[in-house]
C-alpha positions in Angstrom: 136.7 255.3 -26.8 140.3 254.8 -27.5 142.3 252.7 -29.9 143.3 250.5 -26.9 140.1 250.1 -25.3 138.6 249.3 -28.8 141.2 246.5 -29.2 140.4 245.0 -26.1 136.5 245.4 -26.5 136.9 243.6 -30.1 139.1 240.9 -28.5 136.9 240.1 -25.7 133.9 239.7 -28.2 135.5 237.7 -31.0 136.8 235.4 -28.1 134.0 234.2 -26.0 133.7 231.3 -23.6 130.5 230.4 -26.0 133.2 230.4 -29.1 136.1 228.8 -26.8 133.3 226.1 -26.2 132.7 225.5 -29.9 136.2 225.4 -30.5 136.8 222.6 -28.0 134.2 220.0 -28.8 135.1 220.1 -32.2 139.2 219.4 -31.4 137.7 216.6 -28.4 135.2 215.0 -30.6 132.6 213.5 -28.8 134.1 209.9 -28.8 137.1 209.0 -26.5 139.2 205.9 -27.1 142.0 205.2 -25.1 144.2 201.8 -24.6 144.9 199.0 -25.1 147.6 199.8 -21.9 149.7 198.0 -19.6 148.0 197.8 -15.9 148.7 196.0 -12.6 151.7 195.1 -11.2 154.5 194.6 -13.8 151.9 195.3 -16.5 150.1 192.1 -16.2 147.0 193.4 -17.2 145.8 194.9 -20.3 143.6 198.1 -20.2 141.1 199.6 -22.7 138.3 202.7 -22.2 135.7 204.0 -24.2 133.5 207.1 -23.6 131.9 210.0 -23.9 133.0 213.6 -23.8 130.3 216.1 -22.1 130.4 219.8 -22.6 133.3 221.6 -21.5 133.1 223.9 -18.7 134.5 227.9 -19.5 136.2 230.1 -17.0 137.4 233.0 -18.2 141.5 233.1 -15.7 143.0 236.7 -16.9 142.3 239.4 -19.3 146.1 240.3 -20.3 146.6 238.2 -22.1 143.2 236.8 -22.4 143.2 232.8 -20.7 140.7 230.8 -19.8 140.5 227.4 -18.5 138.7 224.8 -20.0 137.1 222.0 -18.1 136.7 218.9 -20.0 134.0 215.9 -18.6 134.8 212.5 -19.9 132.6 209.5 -18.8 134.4 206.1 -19.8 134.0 202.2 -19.6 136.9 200.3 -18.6 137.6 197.1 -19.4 141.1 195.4 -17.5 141.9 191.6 -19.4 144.0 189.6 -16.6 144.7 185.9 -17.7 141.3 186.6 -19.9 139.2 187.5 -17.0 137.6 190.5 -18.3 136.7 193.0 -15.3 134.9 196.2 -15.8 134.9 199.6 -14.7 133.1 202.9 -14.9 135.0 206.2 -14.6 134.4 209.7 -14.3 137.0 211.9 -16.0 137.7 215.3 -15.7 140.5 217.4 -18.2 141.5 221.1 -17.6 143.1 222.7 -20.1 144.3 226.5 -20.2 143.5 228.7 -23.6 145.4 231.7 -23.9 144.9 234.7 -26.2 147.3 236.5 -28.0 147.5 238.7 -31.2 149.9 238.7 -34.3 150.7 241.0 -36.5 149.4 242.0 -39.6 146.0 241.2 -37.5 145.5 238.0 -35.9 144.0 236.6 -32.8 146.1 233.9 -31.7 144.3 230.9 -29.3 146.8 228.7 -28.0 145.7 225.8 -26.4 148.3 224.7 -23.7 148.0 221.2 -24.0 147.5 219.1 -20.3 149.6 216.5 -18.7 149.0 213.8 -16.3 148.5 216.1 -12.9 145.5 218.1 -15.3 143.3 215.4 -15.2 141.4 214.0 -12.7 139.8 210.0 -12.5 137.0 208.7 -10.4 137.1 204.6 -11.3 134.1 202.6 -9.7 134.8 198.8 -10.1 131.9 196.8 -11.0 131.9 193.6 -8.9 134.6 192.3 -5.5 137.6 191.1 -7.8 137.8 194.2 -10.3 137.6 196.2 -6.7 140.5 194.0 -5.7 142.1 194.3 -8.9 141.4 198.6 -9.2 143.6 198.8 -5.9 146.0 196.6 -6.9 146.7 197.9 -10.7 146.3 201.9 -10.5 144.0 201.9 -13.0 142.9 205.3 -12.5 147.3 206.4 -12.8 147.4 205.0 -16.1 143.9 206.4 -16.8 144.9 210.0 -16.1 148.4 209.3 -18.1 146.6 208.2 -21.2 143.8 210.7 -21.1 146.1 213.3 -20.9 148.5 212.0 -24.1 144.8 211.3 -25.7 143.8 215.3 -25.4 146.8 216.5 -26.4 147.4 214.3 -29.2 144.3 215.7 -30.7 144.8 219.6 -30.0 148.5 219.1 -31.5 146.6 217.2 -34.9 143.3 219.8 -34.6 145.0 222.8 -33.3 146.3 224.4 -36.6 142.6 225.2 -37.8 141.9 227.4 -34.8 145.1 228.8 -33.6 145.4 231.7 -36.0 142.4 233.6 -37.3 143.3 236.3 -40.1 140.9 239.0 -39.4 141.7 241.2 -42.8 139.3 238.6 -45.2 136.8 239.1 -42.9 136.9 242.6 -42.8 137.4 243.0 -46.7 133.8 240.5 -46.7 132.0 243.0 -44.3 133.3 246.0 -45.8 134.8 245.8 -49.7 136.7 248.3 -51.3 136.2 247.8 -54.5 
């Protein structure tokens, strides 16, 4: 085995989908809060959403550099406020977001979450009851949905980020292997 291929075996296995999995629940939490936001026309309506994030879905994209892309389930309840009618929605959510590998010198693996805009998110609203149905096609809920879900997610991986982005390998080899 060369140095090379032993580089790239040890990368592979430090950086699993299982890991990359870990890594994301914990930056997502398992809570998702977003709103209160302008919806309707001319922002006449107030939106809010709360819900759940499910386990992300791995997909290992490219080898060099290492990338995967991350698939992100949120399930949320909508509530819209126009002229204090309260109309209620449930939505289906779905965030992709792109890891990418990379090493550093001394010796350092590097995961770099890219973080997603609007067009990496996807929204499936179902109104519950005729006038939020009326109101849903009217308001673009599931526009504004998509824009604060995105700004949500990457809020948190540029807060959370910095305790996974750069793993120092040498204390972990000096723990497995001291030379004193």
């Amino acid at each position: 085995m060369t140095y090379e291929q032993f580089g790239a075996a040890f990368v592979h296995e430090a950086v699993t989908p299982e890991r990359i999995s870990s890594v994301i629940r914990g930056v997502a939490g398992g809570i998702v809060k977003v709103g209160p936001m302008a919806a309707g026309p001319g922002g006449v309506a107030s939106a809010s959403a709360t819900g759940d994030v499910g386990d992300p879905v791995i997909e290992k994209t490219g080898d060099e550099p290492l990338t995967y892309a991350v698939t992100l389930p949120v399930d949320l309840q909508v509530d819209v406020i126009v002229a204090g009618t309260h109309h209620r929605y449930k939505a289906r959510a779905s965030v992709r977001i792109v890891i990418k590998v990379h090493l550093e010198a001394p010796l350092s693996i590097c995961i770099e979450p890219i973080p997603p805009a609007r067009h990496d998110v996807t929204v499936s609203v179902r109104a519950q009851g005729l006038p939020a149905k009326v109101l849903g096609r009217v308001g673009d809920i599931d526009n504004e949905l998509r824009r604060e879900i995105a700004s949500y997610v990457r809020h948190r991986i540029e807060s959370d980020g910095s305790e996974f982005s750069n793993v120092d390998l040498r204390p972990l080899m000096q723990a497995a292997w001291p030379t004193d």
